[in-house]
ZAMARGU-4260 file (C-alpha; in steps of 0.2 Angstrom, whole numbers, plus 5000, padded with zeros to 4 digits):
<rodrens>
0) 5742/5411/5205 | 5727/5419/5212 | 5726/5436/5214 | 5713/5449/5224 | 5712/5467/5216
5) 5698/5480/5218 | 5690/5489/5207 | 5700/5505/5210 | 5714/5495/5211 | 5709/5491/5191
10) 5705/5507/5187 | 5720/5514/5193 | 5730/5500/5184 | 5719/5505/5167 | 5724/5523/5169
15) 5742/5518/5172 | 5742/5510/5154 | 5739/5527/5147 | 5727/5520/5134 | 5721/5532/5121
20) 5704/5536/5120 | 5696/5522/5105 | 5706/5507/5118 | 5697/5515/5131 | 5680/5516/5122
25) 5684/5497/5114 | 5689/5489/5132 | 5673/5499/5140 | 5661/5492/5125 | 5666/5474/5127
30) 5666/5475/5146 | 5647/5480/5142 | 5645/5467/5131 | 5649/5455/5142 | 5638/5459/5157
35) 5624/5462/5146 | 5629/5442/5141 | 5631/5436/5158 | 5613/5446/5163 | 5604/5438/5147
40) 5612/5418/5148 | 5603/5422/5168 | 5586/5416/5167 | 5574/5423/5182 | 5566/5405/5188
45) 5551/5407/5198 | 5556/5397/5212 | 5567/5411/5214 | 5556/5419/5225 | 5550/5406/5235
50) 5548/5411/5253 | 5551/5427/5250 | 5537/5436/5259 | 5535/5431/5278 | 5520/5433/5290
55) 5530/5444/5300 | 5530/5455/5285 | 5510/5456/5284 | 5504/5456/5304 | 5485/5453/5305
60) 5483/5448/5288 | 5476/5432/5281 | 5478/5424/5263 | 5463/5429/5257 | 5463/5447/5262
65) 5481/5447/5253 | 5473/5437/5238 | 5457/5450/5237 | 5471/5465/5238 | 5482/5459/5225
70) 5467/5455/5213 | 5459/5474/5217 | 5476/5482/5213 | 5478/5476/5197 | 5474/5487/5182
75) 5467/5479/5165 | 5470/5491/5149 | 5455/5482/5139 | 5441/5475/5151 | 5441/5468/5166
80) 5443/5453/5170 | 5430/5443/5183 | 5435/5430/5196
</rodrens>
């Protein structure tokens, strides 16, 4: 059976189980625990952001005026670094 319920719906539902306040701290932790699992087992693939600017987004603005940009905004700690 499948079922649809908000998340008020489940909060409502958690405040209707009158839960005392170390089950409410244990169910909070492992609900943490378990999105910081599914944001970690995530990895970011490059490809990822492929297409992501558009030449609408940039009117009037070739590649290597974007390239020179991007390489005069970046900021070295140490020394700088020549193209």
């Amino acid at each position: 059976m499948k079922a649809t319920i908000s998340l008020e719906g489940l909060l409502a539902l958690i405040h209707g189980l009158s839960l005392s306040a170390s089950n409410k701290r244990w169910l909070g932790e492992k609900l943490i625990e378990e999105a910081r699992k599914e944001t970690q087992s995530a990895p970011i693939s490059a490809s990822r952001f492929y297409g992501v600017w558009k030449d609408e987004d940039f009117p009037g603005v070739s590649a290597d005026e974007m390239v020179k940009e991007i390489k005069e905004s970046r900021k070295f700690k140490k020394e700088s670094i020549t193209w």
